[in-house]
C-alpha positions as CSV (number, residue, x, y, z in Angstrom):
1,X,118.2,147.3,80.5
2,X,115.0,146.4,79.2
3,X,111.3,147.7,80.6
4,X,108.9,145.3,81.1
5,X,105.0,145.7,82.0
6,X,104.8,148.7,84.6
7,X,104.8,147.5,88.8
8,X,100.8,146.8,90.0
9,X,100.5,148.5,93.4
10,X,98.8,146.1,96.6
11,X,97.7,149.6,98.8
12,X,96.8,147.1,101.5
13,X,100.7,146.2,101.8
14,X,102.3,147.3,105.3
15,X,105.7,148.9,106.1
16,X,108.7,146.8,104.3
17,X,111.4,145.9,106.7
18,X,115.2,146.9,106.3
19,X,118.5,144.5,105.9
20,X,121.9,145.7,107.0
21,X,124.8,143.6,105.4
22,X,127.7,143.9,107.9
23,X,130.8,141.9,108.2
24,X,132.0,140.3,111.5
25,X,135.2,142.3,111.5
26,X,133.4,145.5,111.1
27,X,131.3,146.0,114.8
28,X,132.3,150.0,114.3
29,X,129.8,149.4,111.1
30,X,126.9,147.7,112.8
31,X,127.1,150.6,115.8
32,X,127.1,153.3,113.3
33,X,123.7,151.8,111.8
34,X,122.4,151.0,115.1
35,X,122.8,154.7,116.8
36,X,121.3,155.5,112.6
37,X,118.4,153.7,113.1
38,X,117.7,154.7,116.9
39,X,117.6,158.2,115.4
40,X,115.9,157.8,112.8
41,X,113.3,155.6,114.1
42,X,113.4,152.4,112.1
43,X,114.3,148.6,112.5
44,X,116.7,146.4,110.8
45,X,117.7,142.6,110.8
46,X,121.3,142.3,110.2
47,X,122.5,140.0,107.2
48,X,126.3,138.9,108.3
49,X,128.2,139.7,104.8
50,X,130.8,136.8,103.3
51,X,133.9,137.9,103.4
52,X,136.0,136.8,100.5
53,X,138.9,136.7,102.1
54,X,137.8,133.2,103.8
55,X,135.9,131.7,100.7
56,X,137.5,128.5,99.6
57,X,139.5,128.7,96.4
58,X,136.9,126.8,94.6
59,X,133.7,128.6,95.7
60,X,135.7,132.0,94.8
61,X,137.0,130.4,91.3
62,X,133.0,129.2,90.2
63,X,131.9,132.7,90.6
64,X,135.1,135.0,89.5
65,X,135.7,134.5,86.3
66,X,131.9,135.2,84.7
67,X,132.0,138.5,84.1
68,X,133.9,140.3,81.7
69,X,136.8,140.7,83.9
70,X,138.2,138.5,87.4
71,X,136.5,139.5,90.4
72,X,138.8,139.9,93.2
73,X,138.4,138.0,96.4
74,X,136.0,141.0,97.8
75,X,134.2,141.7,95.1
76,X,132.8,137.8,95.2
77,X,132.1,138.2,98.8
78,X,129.7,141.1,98.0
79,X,127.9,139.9,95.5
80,X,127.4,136.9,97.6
81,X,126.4,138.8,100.9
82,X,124.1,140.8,98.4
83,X,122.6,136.9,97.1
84,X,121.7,135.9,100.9
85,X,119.9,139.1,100.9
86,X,118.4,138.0,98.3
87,X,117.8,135.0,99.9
88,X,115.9,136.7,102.7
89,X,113.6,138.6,100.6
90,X,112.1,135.6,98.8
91,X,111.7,133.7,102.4
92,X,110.1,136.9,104.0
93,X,107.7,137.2,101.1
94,X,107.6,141.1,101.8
95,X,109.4,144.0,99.8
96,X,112.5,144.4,101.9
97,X,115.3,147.5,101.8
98,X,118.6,146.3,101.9
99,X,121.8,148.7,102.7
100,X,125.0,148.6,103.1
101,X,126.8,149.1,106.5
102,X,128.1,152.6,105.3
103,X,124.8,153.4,104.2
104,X,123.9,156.9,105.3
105,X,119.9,157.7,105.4
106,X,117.5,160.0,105.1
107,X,115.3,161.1,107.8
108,X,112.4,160.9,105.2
109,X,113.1,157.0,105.0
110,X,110.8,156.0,107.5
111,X,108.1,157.7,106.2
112,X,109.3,156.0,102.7
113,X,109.3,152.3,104.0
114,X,105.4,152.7,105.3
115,X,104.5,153.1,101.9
116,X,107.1,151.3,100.3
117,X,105.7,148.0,101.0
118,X,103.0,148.5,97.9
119,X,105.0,147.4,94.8
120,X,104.6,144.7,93.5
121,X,105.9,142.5,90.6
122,X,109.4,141.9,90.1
123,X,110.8,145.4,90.8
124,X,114.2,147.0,92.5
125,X,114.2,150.7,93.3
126,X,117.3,152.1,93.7
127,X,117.7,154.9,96.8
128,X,121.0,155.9,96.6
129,X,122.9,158.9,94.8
130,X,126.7,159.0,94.0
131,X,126.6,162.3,92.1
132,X,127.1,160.6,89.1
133,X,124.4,161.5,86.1
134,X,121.8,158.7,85.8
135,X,119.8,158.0,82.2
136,X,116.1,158.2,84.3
137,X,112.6,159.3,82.7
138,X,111.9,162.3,82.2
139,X,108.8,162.2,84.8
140,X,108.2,160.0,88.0
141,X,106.4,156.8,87.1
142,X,104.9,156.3,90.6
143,X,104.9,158.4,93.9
144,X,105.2,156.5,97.2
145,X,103.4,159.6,99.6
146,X,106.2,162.3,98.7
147,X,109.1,160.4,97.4
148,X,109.0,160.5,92.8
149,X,110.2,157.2,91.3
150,X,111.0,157.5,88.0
151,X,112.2,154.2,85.4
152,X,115.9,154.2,85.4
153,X,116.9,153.0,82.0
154,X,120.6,151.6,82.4
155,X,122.9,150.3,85.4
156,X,124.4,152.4,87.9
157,X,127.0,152.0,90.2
158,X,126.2,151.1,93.9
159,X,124.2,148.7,95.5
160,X,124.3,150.6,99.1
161,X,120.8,151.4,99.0
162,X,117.8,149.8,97.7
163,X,114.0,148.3,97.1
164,X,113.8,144.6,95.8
165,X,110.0,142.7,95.6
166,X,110.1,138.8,96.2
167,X,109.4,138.5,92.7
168,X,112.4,140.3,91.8
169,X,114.7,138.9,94.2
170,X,113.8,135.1,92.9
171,X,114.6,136.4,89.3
172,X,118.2,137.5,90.4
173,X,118.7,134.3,92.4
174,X,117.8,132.5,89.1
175,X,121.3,133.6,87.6
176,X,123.4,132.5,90.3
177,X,125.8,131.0,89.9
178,X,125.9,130.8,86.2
179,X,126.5,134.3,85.7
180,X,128.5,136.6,88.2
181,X,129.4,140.0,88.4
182,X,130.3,143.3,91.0
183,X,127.0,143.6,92.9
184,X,126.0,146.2,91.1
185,X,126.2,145.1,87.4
186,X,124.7,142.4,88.7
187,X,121.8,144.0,90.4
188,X,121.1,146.7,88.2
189,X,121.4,144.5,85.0
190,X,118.8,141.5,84.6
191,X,116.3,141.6,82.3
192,X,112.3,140.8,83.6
193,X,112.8,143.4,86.3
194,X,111.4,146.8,86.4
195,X,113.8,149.2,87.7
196,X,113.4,152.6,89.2
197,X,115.4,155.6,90.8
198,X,113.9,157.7,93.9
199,X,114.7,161.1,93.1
200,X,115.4,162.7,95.6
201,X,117.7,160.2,97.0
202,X,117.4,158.8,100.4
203,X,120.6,157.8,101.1
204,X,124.4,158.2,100.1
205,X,128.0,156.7,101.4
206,X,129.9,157.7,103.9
207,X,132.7,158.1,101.0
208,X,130.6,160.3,98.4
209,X,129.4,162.4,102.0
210,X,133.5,163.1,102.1
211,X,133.4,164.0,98.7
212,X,130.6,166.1,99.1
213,X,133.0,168.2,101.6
214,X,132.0,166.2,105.2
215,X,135.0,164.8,106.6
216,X,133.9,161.8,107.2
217,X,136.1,159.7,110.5
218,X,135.7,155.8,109.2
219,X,137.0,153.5,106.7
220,X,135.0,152.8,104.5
221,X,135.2,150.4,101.4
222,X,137.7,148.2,101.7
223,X,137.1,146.8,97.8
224,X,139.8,147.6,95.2
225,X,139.9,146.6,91.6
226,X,142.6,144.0,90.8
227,X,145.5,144.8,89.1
228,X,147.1,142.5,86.6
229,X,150.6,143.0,84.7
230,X,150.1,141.8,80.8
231,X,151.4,138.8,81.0
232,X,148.9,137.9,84.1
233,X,145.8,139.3,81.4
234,X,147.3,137.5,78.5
235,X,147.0,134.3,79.9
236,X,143.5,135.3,81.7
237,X,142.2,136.4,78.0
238,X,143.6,132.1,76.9
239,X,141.8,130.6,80.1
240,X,138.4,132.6,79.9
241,X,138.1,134.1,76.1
242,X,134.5,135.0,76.8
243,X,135.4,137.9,79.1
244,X,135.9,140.3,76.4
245,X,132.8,139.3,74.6
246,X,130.7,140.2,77.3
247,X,132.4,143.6,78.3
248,X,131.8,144.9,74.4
249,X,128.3,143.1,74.3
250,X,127.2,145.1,77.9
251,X,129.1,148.4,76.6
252,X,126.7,147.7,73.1
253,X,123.3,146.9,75.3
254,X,123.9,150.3,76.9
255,X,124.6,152.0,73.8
256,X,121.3,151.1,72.1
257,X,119.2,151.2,75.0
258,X,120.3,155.5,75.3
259,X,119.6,155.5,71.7
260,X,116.2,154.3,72.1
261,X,115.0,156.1,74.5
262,X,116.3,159.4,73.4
263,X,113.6,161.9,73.8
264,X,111.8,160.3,76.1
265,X,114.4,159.9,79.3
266,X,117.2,162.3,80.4
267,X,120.9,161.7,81.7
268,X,120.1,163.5,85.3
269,X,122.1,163.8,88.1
270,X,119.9,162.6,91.3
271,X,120.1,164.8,95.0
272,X,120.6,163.5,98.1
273,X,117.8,164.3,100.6
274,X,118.8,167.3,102.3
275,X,118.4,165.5,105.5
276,X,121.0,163.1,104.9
277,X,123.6,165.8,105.9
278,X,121.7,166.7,109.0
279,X,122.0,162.6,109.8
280,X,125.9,162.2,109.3
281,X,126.3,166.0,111.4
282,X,124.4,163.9,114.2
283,X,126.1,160.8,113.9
284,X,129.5,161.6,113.5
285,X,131.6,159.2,115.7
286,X,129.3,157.2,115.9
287,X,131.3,153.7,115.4
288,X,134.4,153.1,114.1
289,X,134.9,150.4,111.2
């Protein structure tokens, strides 16, 4: 992931507003984030998600078969509900947080989005933690009031949670549909965007909250990786032989970019927000997916 010129800040910018991708057959989803945001005091426009399941069999074949395996039917469907995001961003003309309907927040985040809104370039800040170690600067790069942001040097996993600029949303429109990929790669991996972790985190999933030792009461992803007998990836590898090239050319890019910055980032594990637990305790129940 490359680095380019560091993000100007516009102080005169106001609050950034929030999208909430949700899928029609998930109103347990949108309840959860609506009794969320009435606690938490914030706003959101809801962005109705694609669901791969209906996509015709040509729209899903132009996009799942760019990346360096097949995307599954899901897996297209959320990189395109993540796209008309996206979409949104660019027509808005504001920086805009987008989250997923499992998405649980911070009560810090309101403070967060009135000063969020004073980034600018093409930037994407990522909010989220998985409890996964992430390859991020040694020090924060920027402070938005009391939240660090520090560069984050290589993709993550997830897309639940996180800042994009106009600038930055055009740049990843740009790709589409040539190139195609899980919402994440895809996100967290174009070059001419700066990109940054908050640290702490302000939000997590409901899954990794489970994992964390909340029992947590609703589905939640609904995404699983395809599997393929060998006869079904032999005759993938014949119809699409550039797959494997671009898996060992990503795993490569990653590789160099840790050995370049060696010294001067650190793999780091980001925390939640302490007050993400408090919002699940209270919201428990809340909708059912």
């Amino acid at each position: 992931m490359s680095e380019p010129d560091p993000a100007t800040v516009d102080r005169e910018a106001g609050q950034c507003p929030v999208l909430v991708i949700n899928l029609d057959r998930s109103p347990g989803r949108l309840a959860f984030q609506k009794s969320q945001a009435a606690r938490l005091g914030l706003a959101f426009e809801r962005v109705a998600a694609v669901d791969g399941a209906l996509l015709a069999q040509a729209e899903y074949e132009r996009h799942a078969y760019r990346w360096h395996r097949p995307l599954s039917r899901s897996e297209v469907g959320c990189l395109l509900s993540h796209a008309a995001c996206w979409r949104r961003v660019v027509e808005l003309g504001r920086n805009v947080v987008v989250i997923e309907d499992d998405l649980v927040l911070a009560q810090e985040t309101a403070a967060f989005l009135r000063e969020a809104g004073v980034l600018a370039g093409a930037v994407v800040v990522n909010l989220e933690t998985r409890g996964r170690p992430r390859f991020i600067s040694q020090e924060p790069v920027e402070m938005l009031g009391e939240q660090g942001l520090h560069v984050l040097y290589a993709a993550v996993a997830g897309s639940a949670a996180y800042l994009v600029t106009p600038l930055a949303a055009a740049r990843l429109l740009e790709k589409l549909p040539r190139k195609a990929a899980l919402a994440d790669a895809f996100l967290w991996g174009r070059r001419g965007i700066r990109y940054l972790q908050a640290d702490p985190a302000l939000g997590m999933p409901l899954d990794f909250l489970e994992d964390s030792g909340r029992a947590v009461e609703e589905a939640v992803s609904t995404i699983r990786r395809p599997h393929l007998k060998l006869a079904e990836k032999l005759a993938l590898a014949l119809r699409h032989p550039l797959m494997r090239a671009r898996r060992a050319a990503n795993q490569l890019k990653v590789g160099l970019t840790k050995l370049a910055m060696k010294g001067t980032a650190l793999m780091s594990t980001v925390a939640p927000t302490p007050s993400i637990f408090a919002t699940y305790d209270a919201l428990k129940g809340a909708g059912h997916g």
